[in-house]
C-alpha positions as CSV (number, residue, x, y, z in Angstrom):
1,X,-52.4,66.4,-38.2
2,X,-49.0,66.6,-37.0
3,X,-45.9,67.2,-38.9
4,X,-42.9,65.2,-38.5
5,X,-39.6,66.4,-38.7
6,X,-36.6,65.3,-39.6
7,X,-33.1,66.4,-38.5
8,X,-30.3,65.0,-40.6
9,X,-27.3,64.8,-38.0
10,X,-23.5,64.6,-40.0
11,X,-21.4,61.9,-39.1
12,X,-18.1,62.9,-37.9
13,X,-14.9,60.6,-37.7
14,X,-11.7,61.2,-35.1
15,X,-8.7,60.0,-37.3
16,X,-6.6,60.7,-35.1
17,X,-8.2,58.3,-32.6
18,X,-8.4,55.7,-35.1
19,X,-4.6,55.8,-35.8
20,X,-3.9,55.4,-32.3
21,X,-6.0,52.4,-31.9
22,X,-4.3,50.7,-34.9
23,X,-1.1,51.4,-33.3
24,X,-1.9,49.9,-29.7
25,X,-3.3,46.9,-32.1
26,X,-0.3,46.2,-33.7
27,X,2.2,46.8,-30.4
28,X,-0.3,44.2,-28.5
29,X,-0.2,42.2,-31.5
30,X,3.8,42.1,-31.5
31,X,4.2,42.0,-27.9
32,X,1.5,38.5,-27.9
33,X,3.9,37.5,-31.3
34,X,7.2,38.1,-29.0
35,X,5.8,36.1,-25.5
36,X,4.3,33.3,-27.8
37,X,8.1,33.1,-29.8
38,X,10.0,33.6,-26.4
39,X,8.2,31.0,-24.6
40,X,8.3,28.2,-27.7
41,X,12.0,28.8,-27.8
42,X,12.6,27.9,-23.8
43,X,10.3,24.7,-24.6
44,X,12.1,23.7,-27.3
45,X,15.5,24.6,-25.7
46,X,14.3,22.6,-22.8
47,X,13.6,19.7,-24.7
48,X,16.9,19.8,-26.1
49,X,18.1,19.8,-22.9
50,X,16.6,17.2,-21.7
51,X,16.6,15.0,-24.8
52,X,20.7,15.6,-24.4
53,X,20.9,14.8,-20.7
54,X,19.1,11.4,-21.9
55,X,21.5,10.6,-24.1
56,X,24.0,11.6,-22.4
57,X,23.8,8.8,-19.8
58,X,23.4,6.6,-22.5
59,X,26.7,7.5,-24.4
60,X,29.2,7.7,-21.0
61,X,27.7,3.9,-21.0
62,X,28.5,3.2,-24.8
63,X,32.4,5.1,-23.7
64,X,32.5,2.6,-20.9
65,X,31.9,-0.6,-22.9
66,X,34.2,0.3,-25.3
67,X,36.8,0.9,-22.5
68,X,36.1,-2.7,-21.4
69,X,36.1,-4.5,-24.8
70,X,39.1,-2.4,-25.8
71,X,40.7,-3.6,-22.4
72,X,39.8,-7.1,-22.4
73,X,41.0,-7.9,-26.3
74,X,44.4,-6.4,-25.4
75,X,44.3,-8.6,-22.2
76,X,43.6,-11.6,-24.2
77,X,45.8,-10.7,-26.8
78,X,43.1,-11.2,-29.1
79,X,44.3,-7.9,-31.3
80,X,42.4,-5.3,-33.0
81,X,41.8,-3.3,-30.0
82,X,40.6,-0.2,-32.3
83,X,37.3,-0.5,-33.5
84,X,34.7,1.9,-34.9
85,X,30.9,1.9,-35.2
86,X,30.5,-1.0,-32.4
87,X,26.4,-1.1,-31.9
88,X,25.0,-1.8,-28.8
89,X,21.8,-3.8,-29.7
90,X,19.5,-2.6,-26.2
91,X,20.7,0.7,-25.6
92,X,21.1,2.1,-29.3
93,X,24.9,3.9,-28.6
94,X,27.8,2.7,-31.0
95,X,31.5,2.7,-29.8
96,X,34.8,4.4,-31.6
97,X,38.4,2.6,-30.5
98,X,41.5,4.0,-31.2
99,X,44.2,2.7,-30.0
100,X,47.8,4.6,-29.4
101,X,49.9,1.4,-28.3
102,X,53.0,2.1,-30.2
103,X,56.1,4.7,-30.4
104,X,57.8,5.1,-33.6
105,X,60.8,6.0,-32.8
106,X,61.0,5.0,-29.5
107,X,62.6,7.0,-27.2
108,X,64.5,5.1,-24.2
109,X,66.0,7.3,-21.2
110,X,68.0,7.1,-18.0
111,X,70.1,4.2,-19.2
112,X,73.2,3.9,-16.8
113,X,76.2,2.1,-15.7
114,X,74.4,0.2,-12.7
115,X,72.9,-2.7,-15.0
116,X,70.9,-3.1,-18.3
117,X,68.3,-1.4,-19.6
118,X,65.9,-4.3,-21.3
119,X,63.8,-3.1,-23.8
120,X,60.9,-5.5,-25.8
121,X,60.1,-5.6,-29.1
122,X,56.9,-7.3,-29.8
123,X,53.5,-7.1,-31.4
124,X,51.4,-4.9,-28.3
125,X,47.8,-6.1,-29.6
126,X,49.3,-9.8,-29.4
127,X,52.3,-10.8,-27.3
128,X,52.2,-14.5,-28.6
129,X,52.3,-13.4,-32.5
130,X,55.8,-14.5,-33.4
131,X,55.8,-12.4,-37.2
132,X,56.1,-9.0,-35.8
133,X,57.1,-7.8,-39.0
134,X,60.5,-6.9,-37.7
135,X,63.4,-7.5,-40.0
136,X,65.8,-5.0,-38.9
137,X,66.2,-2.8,-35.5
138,X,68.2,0.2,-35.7
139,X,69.5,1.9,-32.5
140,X,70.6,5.5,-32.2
141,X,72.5,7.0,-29.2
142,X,70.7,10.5,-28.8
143,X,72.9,11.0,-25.3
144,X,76.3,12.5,-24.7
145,X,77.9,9.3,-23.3
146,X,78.8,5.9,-25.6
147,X,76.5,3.0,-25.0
148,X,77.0,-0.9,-25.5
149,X,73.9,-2.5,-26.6
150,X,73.5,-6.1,-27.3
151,X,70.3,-7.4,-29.5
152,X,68.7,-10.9,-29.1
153,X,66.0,-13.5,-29.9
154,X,63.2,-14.1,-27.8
155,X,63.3,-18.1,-29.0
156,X,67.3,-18.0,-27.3
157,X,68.0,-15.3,-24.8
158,X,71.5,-16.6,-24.5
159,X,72.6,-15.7,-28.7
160,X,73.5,-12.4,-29.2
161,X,72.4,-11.5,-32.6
162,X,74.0,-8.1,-32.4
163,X,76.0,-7.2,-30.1
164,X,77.4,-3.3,-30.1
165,X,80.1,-2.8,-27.8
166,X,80.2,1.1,-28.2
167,X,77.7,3.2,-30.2
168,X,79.0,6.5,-30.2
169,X,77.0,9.8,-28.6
170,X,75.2,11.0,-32.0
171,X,75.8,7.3,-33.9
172,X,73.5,4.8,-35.0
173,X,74.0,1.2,-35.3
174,X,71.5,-1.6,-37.7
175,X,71.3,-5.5,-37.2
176,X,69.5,-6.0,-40.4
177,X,69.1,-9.9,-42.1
178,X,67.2,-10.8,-38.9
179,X,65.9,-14.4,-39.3
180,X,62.8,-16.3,-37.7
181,X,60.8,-18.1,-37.2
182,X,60.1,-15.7,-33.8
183,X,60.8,-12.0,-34.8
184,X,60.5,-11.0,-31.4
185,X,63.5,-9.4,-29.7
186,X,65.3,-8.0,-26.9
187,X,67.7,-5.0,-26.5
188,X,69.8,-4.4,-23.7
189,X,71.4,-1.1,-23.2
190,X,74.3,0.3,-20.8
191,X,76.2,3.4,-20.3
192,X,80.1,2.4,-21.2
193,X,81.7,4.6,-18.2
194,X,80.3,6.9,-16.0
195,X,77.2,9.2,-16.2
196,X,73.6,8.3,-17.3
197,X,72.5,8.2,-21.9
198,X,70.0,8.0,-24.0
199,X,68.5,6.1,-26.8
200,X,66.2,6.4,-29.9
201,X,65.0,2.6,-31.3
202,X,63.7,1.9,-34.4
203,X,62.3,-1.0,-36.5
204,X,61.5,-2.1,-40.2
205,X,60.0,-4.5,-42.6
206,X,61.8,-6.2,-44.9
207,X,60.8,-3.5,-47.2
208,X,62.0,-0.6,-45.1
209,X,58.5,0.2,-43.5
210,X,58.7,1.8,-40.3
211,X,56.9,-1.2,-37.3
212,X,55.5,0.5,-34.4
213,X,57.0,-0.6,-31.0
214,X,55.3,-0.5,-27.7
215,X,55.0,2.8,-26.4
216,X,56.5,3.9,-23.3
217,X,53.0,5.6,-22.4
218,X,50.0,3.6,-24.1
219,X,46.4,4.5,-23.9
220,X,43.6,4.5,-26.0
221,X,40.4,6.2,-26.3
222,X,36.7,5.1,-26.0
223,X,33.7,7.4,-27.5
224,X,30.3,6.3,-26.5
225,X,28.1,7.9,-29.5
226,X,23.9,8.2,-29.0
227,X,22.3,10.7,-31.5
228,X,24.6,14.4,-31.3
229,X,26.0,13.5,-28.1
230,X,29.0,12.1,-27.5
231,X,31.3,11.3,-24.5
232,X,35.2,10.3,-24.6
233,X,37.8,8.6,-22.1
234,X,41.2,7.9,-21.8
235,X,42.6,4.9,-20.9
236,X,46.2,5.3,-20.2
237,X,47.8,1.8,-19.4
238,X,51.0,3.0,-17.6
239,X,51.4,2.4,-14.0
């Protein structure tokens, strides 16, 4: 009968091998962690993109009906030419208005001897309102040269309210007590001798509150709003 025997064989372990494996492990592990973060962060950067380039479009349009409607109620005098928040039902963009119509003071330049300057007080957002609010125009010669300046009614073009002969350089004149029923007036201005002046025109309630007159450079602005984006014009209405 044959004997079996039995050789007991140790186990050995290479830590040192082990430790290296755990550390290629974890530097795959990191580099899969990095490519997977990379390449969610240029989807989601492109769908930010693209989700803005959408709405994009859509808010120049929102800019460019707000142009119109701001355009066509000071056409038809229809006032309140700023608005905010104006929805449009199909596309989803909302509107902003704001309106810079008016000067306060106004500034008026190159006024000579060669004929009158005509200057127009009225109400910008509605020619045919009569009440402007004006109750006293106060006119101040900011030039080096005297200036005659006459003030009148736009219900009779042929009364002089005020009339200035000479308003000395650095002077200001007021025709105050002005009666209606058509607060709407004209101003015409002219050099008294030689050379070219200027002018600085300002009116007021009957409580002293400054009334904006029409600017010598109006415009407004339209923003077309859909979501985070958002797109502005100018309109300027000079020629």
């Amino acid at each position: 009968m044959k004997k079996l025997t039995t050789y007991h064989l140790p186990l050995t372990t290479d830590s040192s091998q082990s430790g290296v494996t755990l550390i290629v492990a974890v530097v795959m592990l990191a580099a899969v962690s990095l490519a997977s973060f990379t390449l969610s962060s240029i989807i989601l950067r492109d769908i930010k993109s693209a989700t803005l380039i959408k709405n994009s479009t859509t808010a120049i349009a929102g800019a460019y009906s707000g142009s119109e409607v701001g355009l066509y109620r000071l056409q038809r005098n229809l006032g309140g030419v700023s608005m905010t928040n104006q929805t449009l039902s199909e596309s989803g963009a909302s509107f902003d208005v704001i309106a810079d119509l008016t000067d306060d003071p106004l500034p008026v330049s190159a006024i000579t001897t060669a004929g009158d300057t005509v200057i127009n007080l009225y109400n910008v957002e509605n020619v045919d309102a009569t009440d402007t609010g004006i109750r006293s125009i106060t006119v101040t010669n900011t030039g080096t040269r005297p200036l005659r300046v006459n003030v009148l009614s736009w219900a009779d073009a042929s009364n002089i309210i005020c009339p200035w002969p000479s308003i000395p350089s650095g002077q200001s004149r007021t025709c105050s007590g002005l009666t209606g029923p058509d607060f709407r007036f004209q101003l015409l201005l002219q050099v008294n001798g030689t050379g070219t002046g200027t002018a600085s025109i300002q009116a007021f309630t009957a409580g002293g509150v400054p009334v904006g007159l029409p600017s010598t450079s109006p415009m407004f602005d339209a923003t077309g709003r859909l979501g985070q984006t958002n797109h502005r014009i100018r309109i300027r209405l000079t020629d």
